[in-house]
N, C-alpha and C positions, 0 to 999 in steps of 0.2 A: 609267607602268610597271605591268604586271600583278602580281600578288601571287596564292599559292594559299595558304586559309586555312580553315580547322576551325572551325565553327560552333558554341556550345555550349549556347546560351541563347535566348531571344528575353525583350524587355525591353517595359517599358512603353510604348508609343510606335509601337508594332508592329516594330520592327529585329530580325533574328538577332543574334548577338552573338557575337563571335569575338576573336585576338589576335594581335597579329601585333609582334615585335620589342618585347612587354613591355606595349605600350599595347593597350586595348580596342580590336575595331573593331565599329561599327554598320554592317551590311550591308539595307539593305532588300531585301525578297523574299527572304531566305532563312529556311532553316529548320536549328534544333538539329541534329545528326547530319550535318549535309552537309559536304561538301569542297565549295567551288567555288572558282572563278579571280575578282578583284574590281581594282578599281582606287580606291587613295584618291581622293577628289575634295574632302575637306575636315577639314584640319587643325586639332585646337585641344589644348591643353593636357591631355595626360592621356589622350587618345582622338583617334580619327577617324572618321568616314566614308568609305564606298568604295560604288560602281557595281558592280552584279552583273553580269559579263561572262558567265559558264558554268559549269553545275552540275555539275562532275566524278561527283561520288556522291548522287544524289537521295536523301532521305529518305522510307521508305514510307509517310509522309502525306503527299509532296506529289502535289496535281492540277491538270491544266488548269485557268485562273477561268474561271467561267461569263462571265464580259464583263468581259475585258479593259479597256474603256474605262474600267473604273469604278475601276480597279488603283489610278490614281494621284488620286481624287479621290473616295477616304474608305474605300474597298475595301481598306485593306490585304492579308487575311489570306486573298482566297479563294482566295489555291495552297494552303492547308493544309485538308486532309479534315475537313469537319465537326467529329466526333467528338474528333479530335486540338486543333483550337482551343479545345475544353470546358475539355480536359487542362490547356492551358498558361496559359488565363485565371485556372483556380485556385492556379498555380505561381505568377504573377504576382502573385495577393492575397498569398500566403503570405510571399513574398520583399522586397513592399516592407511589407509589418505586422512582418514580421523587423527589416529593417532599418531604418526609419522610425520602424514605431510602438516598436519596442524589447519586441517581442513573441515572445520565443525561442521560447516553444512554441507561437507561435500554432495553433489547429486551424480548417484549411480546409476544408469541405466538399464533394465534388463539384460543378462548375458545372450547375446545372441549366439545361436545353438546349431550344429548342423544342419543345412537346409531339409527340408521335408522330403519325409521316402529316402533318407540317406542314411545309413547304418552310422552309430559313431565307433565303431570298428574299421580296419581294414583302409584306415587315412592316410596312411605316411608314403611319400615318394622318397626315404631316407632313413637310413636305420643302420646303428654299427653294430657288431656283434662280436663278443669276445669269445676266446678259446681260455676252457680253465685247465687245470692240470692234467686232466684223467681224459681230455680231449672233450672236455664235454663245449657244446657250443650253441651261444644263447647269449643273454641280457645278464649281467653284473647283478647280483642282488643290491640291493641299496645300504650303501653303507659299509662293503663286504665288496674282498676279490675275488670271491665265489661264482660261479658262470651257473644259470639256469638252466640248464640241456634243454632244447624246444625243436622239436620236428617240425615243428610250422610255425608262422611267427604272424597271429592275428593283427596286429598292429599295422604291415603294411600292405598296400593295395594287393591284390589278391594275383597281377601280374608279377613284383615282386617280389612277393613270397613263395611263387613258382620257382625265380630265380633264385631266391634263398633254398630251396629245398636240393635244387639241381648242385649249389654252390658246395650245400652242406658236403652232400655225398661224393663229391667229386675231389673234395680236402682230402675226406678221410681214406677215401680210395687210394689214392694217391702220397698222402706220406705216415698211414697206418699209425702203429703206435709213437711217431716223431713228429705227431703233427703238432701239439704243443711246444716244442723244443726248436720247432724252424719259424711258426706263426703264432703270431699276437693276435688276430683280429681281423675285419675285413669289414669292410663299409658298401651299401649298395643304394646307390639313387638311379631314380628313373624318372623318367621325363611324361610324366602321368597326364598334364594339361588340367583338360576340366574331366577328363573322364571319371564317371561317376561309380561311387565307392559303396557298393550296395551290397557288394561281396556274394554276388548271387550264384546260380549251381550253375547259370550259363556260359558256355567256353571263356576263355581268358584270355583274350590279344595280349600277344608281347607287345613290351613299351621299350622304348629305346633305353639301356641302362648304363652305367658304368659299374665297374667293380674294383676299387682297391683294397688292395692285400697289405695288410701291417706287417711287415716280418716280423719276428722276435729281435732287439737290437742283440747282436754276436751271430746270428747266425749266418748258415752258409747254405743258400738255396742252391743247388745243380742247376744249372742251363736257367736261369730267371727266364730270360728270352722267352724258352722252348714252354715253361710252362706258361707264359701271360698269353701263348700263342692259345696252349691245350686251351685255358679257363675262355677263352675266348669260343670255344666253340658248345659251352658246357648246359647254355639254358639261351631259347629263344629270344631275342632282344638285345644282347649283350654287343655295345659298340664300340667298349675300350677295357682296357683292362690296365689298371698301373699296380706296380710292385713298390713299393713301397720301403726304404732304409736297406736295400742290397746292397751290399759290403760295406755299410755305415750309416751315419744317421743321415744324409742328404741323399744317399743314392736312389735310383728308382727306372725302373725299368716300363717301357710301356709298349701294349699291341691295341691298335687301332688309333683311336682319339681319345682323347685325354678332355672332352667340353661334353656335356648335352643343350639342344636347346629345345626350349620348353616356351609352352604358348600360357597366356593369363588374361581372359577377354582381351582377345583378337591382335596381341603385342607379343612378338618374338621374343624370349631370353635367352640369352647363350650363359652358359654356368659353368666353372669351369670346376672340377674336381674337389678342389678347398675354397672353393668360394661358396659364401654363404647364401639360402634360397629356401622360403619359406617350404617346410614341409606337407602341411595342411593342405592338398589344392583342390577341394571343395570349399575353404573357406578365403583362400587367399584372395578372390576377388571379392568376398565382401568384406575384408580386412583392406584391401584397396581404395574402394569404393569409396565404404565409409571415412576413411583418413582422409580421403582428398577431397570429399563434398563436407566435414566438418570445416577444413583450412578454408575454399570459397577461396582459391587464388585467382583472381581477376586479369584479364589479358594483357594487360599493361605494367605489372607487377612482377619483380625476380622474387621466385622462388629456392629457396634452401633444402636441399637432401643430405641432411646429417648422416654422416653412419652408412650410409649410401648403398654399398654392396654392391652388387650388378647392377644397379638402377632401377629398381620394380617396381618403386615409389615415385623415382625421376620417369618415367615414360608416361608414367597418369598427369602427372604434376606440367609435364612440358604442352598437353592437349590446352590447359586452360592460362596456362604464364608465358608473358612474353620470353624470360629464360629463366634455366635452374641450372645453379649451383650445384653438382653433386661433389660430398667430399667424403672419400675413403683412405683408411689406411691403409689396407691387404690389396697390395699390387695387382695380385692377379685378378682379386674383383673388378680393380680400377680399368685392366682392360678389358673383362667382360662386358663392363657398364659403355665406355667406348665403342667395341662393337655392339653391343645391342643401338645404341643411340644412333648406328649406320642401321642394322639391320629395322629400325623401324621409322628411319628418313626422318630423324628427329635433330637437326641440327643446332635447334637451341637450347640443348644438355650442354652443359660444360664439367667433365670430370677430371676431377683434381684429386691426386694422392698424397695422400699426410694427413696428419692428424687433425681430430675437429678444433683442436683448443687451440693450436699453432694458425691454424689456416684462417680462422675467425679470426685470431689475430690481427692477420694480417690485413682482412677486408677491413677490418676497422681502422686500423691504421692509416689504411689507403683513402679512408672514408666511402669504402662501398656500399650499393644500396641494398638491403635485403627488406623484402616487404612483407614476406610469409615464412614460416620455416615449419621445415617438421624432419623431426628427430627420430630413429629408429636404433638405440643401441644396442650394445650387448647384457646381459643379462646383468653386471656388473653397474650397469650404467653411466648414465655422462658422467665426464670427468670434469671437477668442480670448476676448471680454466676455461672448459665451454660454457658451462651454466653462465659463468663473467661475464665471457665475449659475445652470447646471445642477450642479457642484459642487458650490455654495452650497446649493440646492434639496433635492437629495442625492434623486431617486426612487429607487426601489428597482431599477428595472433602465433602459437605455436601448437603444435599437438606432436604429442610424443606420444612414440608407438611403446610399446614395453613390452615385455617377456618374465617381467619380474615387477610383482604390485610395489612388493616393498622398495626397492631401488626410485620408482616411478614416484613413489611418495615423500621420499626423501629428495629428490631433484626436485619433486615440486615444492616443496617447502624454502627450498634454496629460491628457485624461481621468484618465489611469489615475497619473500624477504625484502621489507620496506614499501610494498605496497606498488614493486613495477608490476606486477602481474597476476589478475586472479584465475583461478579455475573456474570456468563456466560448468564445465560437467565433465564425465569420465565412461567410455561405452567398454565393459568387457565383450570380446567376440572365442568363442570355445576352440583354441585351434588346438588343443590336444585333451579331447575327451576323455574316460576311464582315470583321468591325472588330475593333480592338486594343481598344475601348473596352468597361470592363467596371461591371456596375452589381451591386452586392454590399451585403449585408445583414449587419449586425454588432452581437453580443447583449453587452453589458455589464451588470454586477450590484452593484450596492454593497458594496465589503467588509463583512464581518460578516453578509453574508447566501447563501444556498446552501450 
């Protein structure tokens, strides 16, 4: 049965959001202000979901997506006009720091948006791609282990996607109708810098890339060797190639190098294959930028890199503090961040491997100084023994990077619990446009200071 319903909201998750007979409903593909026709398709306590049948009253942000195929496998948001996605991502901070963090007056900031004359297409230095049964190969629908077959993959820079197309045809060439039966997947980043993402008609420089290959776990690749050699010769740019779970789940096999490094206003990264690095890199320098002139770490002050990764935060961070603390748990980042900290003659990085809850521990323990911190976790967010030991610690201000509002609002409610800490303000910055996903910047201050 069709249903006509009044749109009012969009919500974390990317849905419109509307009501019908008292209960919410979740509409995907809609937008705030519309009337359109839907159909429930799933019932649960308190709410439903519905199928968008027909747009009665279009809302004057909605447009044509640029590619439709990508709608349903990560693309949410591109029937909503640029401009107007900026809108609703900061409505979205605002509303779950409301409601979550228990932040009534929280102060949102405008989302900052891909810099001017920059397409928000064509962003990713990073993108994994699944093989589904029938060989097709593409982006996982959401929610579904369905594979979206895509000949081209708008999403990243337009050097990589060269790489993707050479990649594709060079699978299939090569293990024909077995190619889902030996391979899982395959991952490609490339070391893009600040080159700009404008996806124009003009030639394409290769960028230095890496390429890992998932195998299927049981299978039995022929000569791994022989082909991480072939793939290595298969598209312009290509500087390593790793095989990935060959004759079990730790094996792997590699031709060339196994790191890229990548430049971020004027600081060398070295990144190592499973080590994490911002995708966005039109935006990551003003994702940098901003983080570390909200903190205002002063030269005589240690600073803290929670969460740390290869250090991208600890090399901004180190220019204005006497030293940082970087602390990671993924080894291989911990030596990434090590050498980058060589490679950009930063010797007052100190990176440390373990966990953030354990390791804050222990500086407390020891009663060491921390004067600043800033926190960048993973999507899941801090874990509540950090939230403690940065309490405990008490710096002077914190800001925590996020990748997830709602996580970021729920630590800040912890944070700010019995009045050690308030939010001064919250800046979203756009690092994956076309998406519901928002990556937001957040300044806490220690009471009794400001």
């Amino acid at each position: 049965m069709s249903i006509d319903v009044e749109l009012t909201d969009l919500a974390y998750g990317g849905d419109a959001v509307g009501r019908y007979e008292g209960r919410v409903l979740f509409v995907p593909g809609g937008i705030p202000g519309e009337r359109v026709r839907v159909e429930v398709v799933e019932e649960r306590r308190g709410h439903a979901r519905a199928e968008l049948l027909e747009i009665l009253r279009p809302a004057p942000e909605r447009v044509d997506p640029d590619f439709p195929l990508l709608t349903d496998s990560g693309c949410q948001w591109q029937h909503i006009a640029y401009p107007a996605q900026l809108t609703w991502k900061a409505h979205i901070v605002r509303q779950l720091l409301v409601r979550i963090g228990k932040q009534p007056d929280a102060l949102v900031h405008p989302t900052i948006g891909m810099p001017a004359g920059v397409s928000p297409w064509h962003y990713r230095n990073l993108a994994l791609f699944s093989i589904g049964p029938a060989n097709e190969i593409g982006f996982k629908l959401t929610e579904s282990h369905d594979v979206q077959d895509l000949e081209t993959c708008p999403l990243l820079h337009p050097a990589l996607d060269m790489v993707y197309q050479h990649i594709r045809a060079r699978l299939l060439a090569t293990f024909g109708d077995s190619l889902a039966q030996m391979i899982q997947g395959f991952t490609i980043r490339g070391a893009i810098g600040a080159v700009a993402t404008n996806g124009s008609a003009t030639p394409v420089k290769a960028v230095p890339t890496l390429l890992s290959i998932h195998a299927r776990p049981g299978s039995e690749i022929e000569s791994p060797q022989e082909l991480a050699q072939e793939l290595m010769t298969s598209a312009p740019g290509i500087v390593g190639v790793i095989i990935e779970r060959v004759g079990g789940r730790y094996g792997r096999v590699v031709a060339g190098q196994e790191y890229l490094t990548d430049a971020v206003l004027n600081k060398r990264f070295r990144t190592s294959s499973d080590s994490f690095f911002q995708v966005n890199m039109s935006q990551t320098p003003v994702l940098v930028e901003r983080a570390v002139a909200m903190l205002e770490p002063m030269r005589s002050e240690v600073a803290l890199d929670g969460y740390s990764g290869v250090g991208l935060f600890s090399a901004f961070l180190a220019q204005r503090a006497a030293r940082v603390l970087a602390i990671e748990s993924q080894p291989g980042a911990v030596m990434d961040a090590r050498a980058n900290a060589t490679l950009n003659n930063q010797p007052n990085i100190t990176a440390l491997e373990g966990t953030l809850e354990r390791l804050l521990g222990q500086l407390y323990y020891r009663r060491e100084r921390i004067d600043v911190a800033l926190v960048d976790p993973p999507r899941a967010g801090c874990h509540p023994k950090a939230i403690q030991a940065l309490q405990s610690l008490a710096p002077r201000s914190i800001v925590y990077v996020s990748c997830d509002p709602s996580t970021l609002a729920r630590d800040i409610s912890s944070l700010c619990l019995n009045n050690r800490y308030r939010l001064l303000y919250a800046q979203p910055i756009d690092m994956f446009p076309q998406t519901y996903h928002i990556e937001c910047i957040a300044l806490l201050a220690r009471n009794g200071l400001r």
